[in-house]
C-alpha positions as CSV (number, residue, x, y, z in Angstrom):
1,X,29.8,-76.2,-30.0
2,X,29.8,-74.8,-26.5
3,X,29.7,-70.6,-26.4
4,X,32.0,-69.3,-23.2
5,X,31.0,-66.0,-21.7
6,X,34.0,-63.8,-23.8
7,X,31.8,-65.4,-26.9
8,X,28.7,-63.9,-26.3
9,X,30.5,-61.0,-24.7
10,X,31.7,-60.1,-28.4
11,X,28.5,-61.0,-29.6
12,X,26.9,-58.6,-27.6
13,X,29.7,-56.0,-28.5
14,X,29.1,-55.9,-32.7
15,X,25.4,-56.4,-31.7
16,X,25.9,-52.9,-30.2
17,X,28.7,-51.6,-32.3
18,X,27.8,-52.8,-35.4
19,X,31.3,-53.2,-36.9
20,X,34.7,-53.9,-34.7
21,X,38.4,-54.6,-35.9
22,X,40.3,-57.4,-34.6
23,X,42.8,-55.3,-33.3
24,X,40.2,-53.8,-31.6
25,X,38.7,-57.5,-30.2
26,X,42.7,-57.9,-29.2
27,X,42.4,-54.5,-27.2
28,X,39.0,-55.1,-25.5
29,X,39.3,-59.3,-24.5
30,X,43.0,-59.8,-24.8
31,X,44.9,-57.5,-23.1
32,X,46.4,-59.4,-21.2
33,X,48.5,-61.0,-23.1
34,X,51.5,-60.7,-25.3
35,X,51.0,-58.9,-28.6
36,X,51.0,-62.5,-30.9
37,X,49.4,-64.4,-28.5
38,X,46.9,-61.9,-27.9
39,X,46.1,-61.9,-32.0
40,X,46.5,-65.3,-31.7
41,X,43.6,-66.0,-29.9
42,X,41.9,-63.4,-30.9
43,X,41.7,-65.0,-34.2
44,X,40.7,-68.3,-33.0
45,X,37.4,-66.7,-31.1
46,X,36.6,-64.6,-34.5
47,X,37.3,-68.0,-36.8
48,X,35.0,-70.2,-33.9
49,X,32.1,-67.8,-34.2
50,X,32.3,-67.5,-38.0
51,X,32.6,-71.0,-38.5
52,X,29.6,-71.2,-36.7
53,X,28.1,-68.3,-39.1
54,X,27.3,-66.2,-36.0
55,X,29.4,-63.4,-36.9
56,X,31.3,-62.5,-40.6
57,X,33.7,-59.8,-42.0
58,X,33.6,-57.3,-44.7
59,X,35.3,-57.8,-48.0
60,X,37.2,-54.4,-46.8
61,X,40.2,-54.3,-44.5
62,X,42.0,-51.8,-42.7
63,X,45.3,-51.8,-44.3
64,X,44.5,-54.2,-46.9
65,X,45.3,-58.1,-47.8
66,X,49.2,-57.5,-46.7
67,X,47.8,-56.4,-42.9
68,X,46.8,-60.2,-42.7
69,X,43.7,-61.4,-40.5
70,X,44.4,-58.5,-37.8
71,X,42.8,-56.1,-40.3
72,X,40.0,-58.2,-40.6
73,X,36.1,-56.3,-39.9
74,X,33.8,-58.1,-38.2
75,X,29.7,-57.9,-37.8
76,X,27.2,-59.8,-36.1
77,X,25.0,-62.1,-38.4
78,X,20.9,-62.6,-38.2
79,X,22.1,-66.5,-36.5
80,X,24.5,-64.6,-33.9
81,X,21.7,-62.5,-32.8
82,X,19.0,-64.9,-32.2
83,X,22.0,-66.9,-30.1
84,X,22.6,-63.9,-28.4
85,X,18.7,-63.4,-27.9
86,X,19.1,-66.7,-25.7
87,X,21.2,-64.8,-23.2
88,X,19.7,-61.5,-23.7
89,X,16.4,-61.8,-24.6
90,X,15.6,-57.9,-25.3
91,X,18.2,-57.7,-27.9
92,X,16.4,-56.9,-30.9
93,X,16.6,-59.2,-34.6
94,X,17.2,-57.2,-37.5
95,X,17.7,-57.1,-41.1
96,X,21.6,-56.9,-42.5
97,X,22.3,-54.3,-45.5
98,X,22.7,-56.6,-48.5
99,X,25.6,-53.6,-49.3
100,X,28.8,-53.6,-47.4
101,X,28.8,-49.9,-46.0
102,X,30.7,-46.9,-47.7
103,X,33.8,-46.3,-46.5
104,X,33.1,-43.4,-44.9
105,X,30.3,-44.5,-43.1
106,X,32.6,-47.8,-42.1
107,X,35.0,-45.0,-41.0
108,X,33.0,-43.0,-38.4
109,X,32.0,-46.5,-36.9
110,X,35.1,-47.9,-35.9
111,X,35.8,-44.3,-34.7
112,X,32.7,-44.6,-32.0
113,X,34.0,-48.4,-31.5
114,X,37.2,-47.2,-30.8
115,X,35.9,-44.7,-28.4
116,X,34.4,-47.6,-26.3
117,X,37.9,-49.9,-26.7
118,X,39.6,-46.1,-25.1
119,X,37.4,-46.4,-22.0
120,X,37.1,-49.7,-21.8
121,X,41.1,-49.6,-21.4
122,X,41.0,-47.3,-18.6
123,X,38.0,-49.4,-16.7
124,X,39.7,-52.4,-16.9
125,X,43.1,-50.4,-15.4
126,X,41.2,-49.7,-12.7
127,X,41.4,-45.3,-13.4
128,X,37.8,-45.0,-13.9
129,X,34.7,-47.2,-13.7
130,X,32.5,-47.2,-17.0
131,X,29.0,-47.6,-15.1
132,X,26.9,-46.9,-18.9
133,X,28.1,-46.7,-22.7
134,X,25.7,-46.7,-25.3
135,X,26.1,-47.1,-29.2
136,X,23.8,-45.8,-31.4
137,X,20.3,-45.9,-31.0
138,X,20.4,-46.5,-27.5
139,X,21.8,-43.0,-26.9
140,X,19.3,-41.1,-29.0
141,X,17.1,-38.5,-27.5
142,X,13.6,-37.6,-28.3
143,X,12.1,-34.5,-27.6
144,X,9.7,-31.9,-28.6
145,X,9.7,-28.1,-28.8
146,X,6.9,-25.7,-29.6
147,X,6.9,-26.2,-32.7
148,X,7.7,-29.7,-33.7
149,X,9.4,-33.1,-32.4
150,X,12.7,-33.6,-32.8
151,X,15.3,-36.6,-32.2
152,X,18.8,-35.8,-31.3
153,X,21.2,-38.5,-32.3
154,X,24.4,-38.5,-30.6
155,X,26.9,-41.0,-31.8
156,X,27.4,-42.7,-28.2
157,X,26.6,-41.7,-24.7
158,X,28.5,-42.4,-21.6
159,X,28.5,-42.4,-18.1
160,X,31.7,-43.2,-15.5
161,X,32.8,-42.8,-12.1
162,X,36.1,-41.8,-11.4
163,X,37.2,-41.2,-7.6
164,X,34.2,-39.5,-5.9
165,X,33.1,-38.2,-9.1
166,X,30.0,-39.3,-11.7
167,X,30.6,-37.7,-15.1
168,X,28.4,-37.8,-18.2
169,X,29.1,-37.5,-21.9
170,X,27.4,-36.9,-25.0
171,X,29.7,-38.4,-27.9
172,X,30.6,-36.9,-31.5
173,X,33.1,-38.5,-33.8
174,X,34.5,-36.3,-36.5
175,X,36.4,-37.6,-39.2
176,X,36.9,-34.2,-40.5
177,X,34.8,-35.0,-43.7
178,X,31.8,-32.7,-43.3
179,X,31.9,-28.6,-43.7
180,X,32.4,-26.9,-39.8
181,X,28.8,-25.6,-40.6
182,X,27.2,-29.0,-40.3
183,X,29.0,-29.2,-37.0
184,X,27.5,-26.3,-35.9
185,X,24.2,-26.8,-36.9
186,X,24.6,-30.2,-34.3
187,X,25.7,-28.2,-32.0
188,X,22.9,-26.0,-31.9
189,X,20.4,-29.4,-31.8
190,X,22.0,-30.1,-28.6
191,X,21.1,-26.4,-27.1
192,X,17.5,-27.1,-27.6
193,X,17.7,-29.8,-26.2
194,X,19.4,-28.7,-23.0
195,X,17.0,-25.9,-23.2
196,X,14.5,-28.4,-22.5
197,X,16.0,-28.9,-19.3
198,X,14.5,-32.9,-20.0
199,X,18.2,-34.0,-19.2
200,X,18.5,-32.2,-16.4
201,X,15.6,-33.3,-14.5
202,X,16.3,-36.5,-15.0
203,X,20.0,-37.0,-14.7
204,X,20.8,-33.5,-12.2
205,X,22.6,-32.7,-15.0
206,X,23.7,-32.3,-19.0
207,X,26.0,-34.3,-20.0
208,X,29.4,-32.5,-21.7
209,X,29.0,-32.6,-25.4
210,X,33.0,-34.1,-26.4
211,X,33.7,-34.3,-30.8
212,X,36.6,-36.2,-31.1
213,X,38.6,-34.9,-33.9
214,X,41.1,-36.2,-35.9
215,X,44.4,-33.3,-35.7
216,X,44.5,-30.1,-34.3
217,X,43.9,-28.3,-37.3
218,X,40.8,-29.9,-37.1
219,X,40.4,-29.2,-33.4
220,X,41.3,-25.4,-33.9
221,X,38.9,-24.8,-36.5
222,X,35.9,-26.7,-34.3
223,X,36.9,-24.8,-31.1
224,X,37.1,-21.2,-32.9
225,X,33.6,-21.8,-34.4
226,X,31.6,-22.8,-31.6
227,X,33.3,-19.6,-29.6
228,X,32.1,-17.4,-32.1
229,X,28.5,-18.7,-32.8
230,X,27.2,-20.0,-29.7
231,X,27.5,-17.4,-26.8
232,X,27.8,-18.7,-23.9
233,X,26.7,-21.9,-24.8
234,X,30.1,-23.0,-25.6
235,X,30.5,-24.0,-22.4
236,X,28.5,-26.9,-23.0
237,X,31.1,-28.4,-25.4
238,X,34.4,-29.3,-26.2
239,X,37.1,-30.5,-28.3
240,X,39.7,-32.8,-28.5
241,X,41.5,-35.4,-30.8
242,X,41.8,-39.1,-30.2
243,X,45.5,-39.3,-29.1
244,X,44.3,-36.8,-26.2
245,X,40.7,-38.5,-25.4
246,X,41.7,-40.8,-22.3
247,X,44.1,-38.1,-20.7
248,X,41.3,-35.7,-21.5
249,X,38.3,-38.2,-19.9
250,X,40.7,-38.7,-16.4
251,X,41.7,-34.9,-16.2
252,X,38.2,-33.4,-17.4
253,X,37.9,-30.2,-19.2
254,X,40.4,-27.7,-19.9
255,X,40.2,-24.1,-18.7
């Protein structure tokens, strides 16, 4: 069977992502058109591609049996890579965990994935254009201090154009499952490395550090934190939850 260009498109997508909804699918490829339509065929390009065992789902769903095939999670399997290899032949082959992931690891990853789907909205409406966004590793950062080497490890990186404007960003999803400290201690990974001034030399500038949080409280506690630990590094971060991430990305950062 014949691939089209949106079939590698999401084969390139879960190459990247990893793991990706079908709501999510319906909100990146389908936009267009109406709501059961748009799941419609939605579901036909997922069923197509796992027919053809280039891409599966989890045993998991997102809302369980009752939320029917729209809850379905999809991956990219060993085949769908080497087909997608045809097209993009730097694209990596690698080795799928014989163990579905752990829910909260399956958790954070649809956040990121979601993240893109956000962005990707407001490209294709024409409000910004989304010139670079890269999942993880591709967004990773290697460096080296005095003392040792280190690797930062943002969850995505992105770069977009809105008006006359080129703005970067350095990605962090928070689920609100790990103690404020640990968020800290990131933050403080991402001050050496602007320290390096590596970013800077190569891209004029460093690229705001957003965590995208789940509720305010969550938002409040973040924000106080990095106020009272960092200095004046703050500055290079800042905080916002998911329903206000778009408005946020077109208006830039609060005062």
């Amino acid at each position: 069977m014949r691939l089209t260009k949106r079939d590698y498109e999401v084969l390139s997508l879960l190459n990247r992502c990893r793991y990706a909804t079908t709501k999510q699918l319906v909100e990146l490829y389908f936009r267009e058109n109406k709501p059961k339509t748009a799941t419609r065929r939605a579901n036909l390009l997922t069923k197509k591609l796992s027919n053809l065992g280039l891409i599966h789902h989890l045993e998991r769903r997102i809302g369980g049996v009752r939320a029917g095939s729209g809850s379905y999670i999809w991956y990219i399997t060993h085949k769908g890579i080497k087909v997608l290899r045809e097209i993009e032949p730097s694209v990596k082959l690698k080795l799928k965990n014989r163990y579905e992931p752990i829910r909260n690891h399956l958790k954070h990853q649809l956040f990121v994935t979601q993240l893109f789907v956000e962005l990707y909205k407001l490209h294709s409406e024409n409000k910004l254009f989304l010139e670079d966004f890269s999942f993880e590793p591709k967004c990773w950062r290697s460096f080296a201090t005095l003392f040792s080497h280190f690797t930062l490890k943002p969850d995505a990186f992105a770069k977009l154009i809105i008006g006359d404007f080129e703005d970067a960003y350095f990605f962090e999803a928070d689920n609100a499952t790990e103690h404020i400290g640990r968020v800290i201690a990131k933050c403080k990974q991402y001050i050496a490395y602007f320290n390096t001034g590596i970013e800077q030399r190569e891209n004029e500038v460093f690229p705001l550090v957003v965590w995208i949080v789940p509720d305010e409280k969550r938002k409040i506690g973040i924000l106080n934190r990095i106020r009272e630990d960092l200095d004046a590094y703050w500055e290079l971060f800042e905080v916002v939850t998911l329903d206000e991430f778009s408005g946020f990305i077109l208006g830039g950062r609060d005062d």
